[in-house]
C-alpha positions in Angstrom: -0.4 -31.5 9.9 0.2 -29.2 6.6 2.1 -25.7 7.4 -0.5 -22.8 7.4 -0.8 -20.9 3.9 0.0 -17.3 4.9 0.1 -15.3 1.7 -0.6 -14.8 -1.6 2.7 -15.1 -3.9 3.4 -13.1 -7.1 6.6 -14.9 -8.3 7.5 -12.3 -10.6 7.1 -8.4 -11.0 8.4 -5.2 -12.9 6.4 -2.4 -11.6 5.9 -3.2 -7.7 9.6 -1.9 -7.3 10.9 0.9 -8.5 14.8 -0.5 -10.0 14.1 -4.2 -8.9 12.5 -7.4 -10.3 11.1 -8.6 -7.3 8.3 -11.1 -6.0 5.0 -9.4 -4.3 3.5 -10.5 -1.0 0.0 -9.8 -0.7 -1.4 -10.6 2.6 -5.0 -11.1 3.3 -7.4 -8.6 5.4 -7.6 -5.1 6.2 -8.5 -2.9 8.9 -10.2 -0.4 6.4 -12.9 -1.0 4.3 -12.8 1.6 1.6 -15.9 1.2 -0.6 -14.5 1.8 -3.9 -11.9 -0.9 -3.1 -11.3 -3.3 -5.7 -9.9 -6.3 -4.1 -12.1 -8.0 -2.1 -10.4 -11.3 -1.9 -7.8 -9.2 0.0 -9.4 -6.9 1.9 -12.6 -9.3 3.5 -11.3 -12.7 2.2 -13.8 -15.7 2.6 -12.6 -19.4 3.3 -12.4 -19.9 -0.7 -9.9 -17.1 -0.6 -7.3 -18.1 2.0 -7.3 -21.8 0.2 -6.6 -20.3 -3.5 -3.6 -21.9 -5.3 -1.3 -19.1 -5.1 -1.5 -19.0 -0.8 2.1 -19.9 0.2 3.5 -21.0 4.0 6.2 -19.5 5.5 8.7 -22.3 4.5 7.6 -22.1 0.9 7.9 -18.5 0.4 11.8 -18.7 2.0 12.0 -22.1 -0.3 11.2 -19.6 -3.2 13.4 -16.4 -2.2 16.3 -18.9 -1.5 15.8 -20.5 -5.2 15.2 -17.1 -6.8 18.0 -15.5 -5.5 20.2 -14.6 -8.3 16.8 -13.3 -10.5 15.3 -11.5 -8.3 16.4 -8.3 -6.1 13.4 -7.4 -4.6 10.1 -8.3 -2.5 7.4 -6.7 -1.9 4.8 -6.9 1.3 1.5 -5.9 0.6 -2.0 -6.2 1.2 -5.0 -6.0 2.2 -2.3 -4.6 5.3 1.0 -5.9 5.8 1.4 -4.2 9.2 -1.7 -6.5 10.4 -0.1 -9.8 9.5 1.6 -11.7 12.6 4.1 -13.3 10.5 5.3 -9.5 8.6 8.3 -8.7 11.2 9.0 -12.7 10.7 9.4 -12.9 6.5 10.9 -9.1 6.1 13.5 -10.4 8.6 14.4 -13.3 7.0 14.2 -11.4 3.3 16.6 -9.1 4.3 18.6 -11.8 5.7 18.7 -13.4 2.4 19.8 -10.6 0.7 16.5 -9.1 -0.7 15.4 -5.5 -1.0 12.3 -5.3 0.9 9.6 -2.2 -0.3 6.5 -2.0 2.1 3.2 -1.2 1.6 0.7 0.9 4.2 -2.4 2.6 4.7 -0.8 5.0 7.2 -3.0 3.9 9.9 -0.8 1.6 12.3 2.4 3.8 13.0 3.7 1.6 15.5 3.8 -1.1 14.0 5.5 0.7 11.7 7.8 2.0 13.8 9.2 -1.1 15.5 10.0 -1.9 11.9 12.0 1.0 11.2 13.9 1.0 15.1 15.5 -2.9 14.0 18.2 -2.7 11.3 17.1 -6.1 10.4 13.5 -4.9 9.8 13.6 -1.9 7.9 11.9 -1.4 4.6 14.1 -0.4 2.1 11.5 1.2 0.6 8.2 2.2 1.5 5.1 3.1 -0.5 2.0 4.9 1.9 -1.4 4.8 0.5 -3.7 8.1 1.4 -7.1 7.9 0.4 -8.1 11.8 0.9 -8.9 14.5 3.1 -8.2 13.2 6.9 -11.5 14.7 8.1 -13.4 12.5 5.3 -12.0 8.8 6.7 -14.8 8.7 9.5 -17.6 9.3 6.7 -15.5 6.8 3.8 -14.6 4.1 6.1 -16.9 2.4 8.7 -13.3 0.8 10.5 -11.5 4.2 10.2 -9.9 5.1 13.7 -11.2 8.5 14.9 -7.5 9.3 15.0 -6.6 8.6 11.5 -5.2 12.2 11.5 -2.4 11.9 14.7 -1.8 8.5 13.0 -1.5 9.5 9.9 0.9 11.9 11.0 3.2 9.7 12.9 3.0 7.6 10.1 4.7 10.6 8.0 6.9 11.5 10.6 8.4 8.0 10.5 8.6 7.6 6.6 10.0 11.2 5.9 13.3 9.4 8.2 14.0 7.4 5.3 15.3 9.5 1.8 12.8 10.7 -0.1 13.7 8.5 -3.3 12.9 5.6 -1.2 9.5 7.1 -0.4 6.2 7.0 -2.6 2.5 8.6 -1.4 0.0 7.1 -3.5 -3.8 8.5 -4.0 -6.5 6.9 -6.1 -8.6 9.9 -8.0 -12.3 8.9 -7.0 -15.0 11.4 -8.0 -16.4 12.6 -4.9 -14.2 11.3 -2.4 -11.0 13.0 -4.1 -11.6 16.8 -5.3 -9.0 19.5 -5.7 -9.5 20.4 -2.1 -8.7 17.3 -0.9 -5.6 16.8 -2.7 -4.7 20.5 -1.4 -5.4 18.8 2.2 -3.3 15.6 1.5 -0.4 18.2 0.4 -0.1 19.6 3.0 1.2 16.6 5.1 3.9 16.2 2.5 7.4 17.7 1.9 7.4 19.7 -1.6 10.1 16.6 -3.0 8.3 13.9 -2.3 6.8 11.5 -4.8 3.3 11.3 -5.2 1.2 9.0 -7.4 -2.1 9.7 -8.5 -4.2 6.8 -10.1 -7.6 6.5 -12.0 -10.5 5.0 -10.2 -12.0 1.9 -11.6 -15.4 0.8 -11.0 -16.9 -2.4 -11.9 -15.6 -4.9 -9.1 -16.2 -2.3 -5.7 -16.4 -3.6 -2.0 -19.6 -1.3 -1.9 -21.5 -1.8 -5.2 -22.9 1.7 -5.5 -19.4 2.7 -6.3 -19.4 0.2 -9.6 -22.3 3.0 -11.0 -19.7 5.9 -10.3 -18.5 7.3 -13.7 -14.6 7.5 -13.3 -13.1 11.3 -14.4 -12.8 11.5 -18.1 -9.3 12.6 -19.0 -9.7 16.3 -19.0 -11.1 16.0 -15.2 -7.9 14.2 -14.6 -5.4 16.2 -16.1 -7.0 19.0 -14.7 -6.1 17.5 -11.0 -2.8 16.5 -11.6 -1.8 20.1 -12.8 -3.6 20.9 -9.6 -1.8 18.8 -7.6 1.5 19.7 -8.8 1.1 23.1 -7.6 2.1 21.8 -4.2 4.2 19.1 -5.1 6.0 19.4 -8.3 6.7 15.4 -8.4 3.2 15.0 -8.3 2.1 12.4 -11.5 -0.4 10.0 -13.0 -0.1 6.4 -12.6 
């Protein structure tokens, strides 16, 4: 009986993590469903999707780090949601083990899970990237799966990461017209410390969970530019990505 394929495997990357050329993890489902979402495959995956050429087992993915080890520094867990995986503690364990840098990425939603990470030296993340998709109070009306709690989660969730030193530490917000106005971003700032690093990013439409969103015109440059300067008024790091 064949191993079960657990993951998707990026073998190579130079923008997942920041200093490193690492390999990216991406595992499939989510518990969020955010409409303007545009990986699918990752966040509802069908059959199709969990059988796709790059899906790797556990074995193969430590066959790979062990073989990679002198070109690459870094790995990177990711989603659809890490934290949801039964085999995350398992692989970041025996990363780190190996001798690789391990960056994680959340939606802020499952704080203990989180936590148990960061209480084990041997689970960790080195680094730790937290997606925020807007105003707290919006995530009942955005997504259907949201816990009604998203706020005292999202909060523990903060509490946790700011532990770590803020250079290892990136919030990461997706500019979508409606869902993300300068009020919201005011909102988001205010969970933040002033230092922290905070990456804003364009909304693209054209491949969206919810297909109304594909007819949403993404902010023209001026709209953007326009909420980044806004942004920065509360956090200076604030940027475009």
């Amino acid at each position: 009986m064949s191993e079960e394929k657990i993951c998707h495997l990026v073998k190579t990357s130079l923008v997942d993590f920041p200093d490193h050329v690492s390999c990216a993890v991406f595992f499939p489902g989510c518990n969020l469903r955010c409409p303007y979402c545009y990986n699918k495959s990752l966040a509802v995956p069908s059959e199709q999707d969990t059988q796709s050429s790059d899906m790797v087992s556990f074995s193969e993915l430590e066959d790979f780090l062990l073989k990679r080890k002198n070109v690459l520094t870094g790995i990177v867990f990711s989603g659809g949601e890490a934290l949801m995986h039964k085999d995350t503690v398992k692989l970041i364990k025996m990363s780190k083990k190996i001798g690789y840098k391990v960056k994680l990425d959340t939606n802020g939603t499952l704080p203990d899970k989180l936590e148990s990470l960061f209480l084990d030296p041997t689970t960790k993340p080195d680094y730790l990237a937290i997606d925020i998709k807007t105003s707290p109070s919006k995530y009942k009306d955005l997504i259907p799966l949201s816990p009604s709690d998203f706020e005292e989660r999202l909060t523990k969730t903060l509490k946790i990461a700011f532990s770590m030193p803020l250079d290892n530490l990136e919030i990461r917000t997706v500019l979508v017209p409606s869902l993300v106005v300068h009020e919201d971003l005011k909102n988001i700032a205010s969970f933040l410390p002033e230092k922290c690093k905070w990456f804003l990013s364009r909304f693209k439409s054209g491949n969206c969970l919810d297909e109304h969103f594909n007819t949403i015109a993404p902010y023209s440059q001026t709209e953007i530019d326009l909420l980044v300067e806004y942004a920065k008024r509360f956090i200076s790091d604030a940027k475009l990505r």
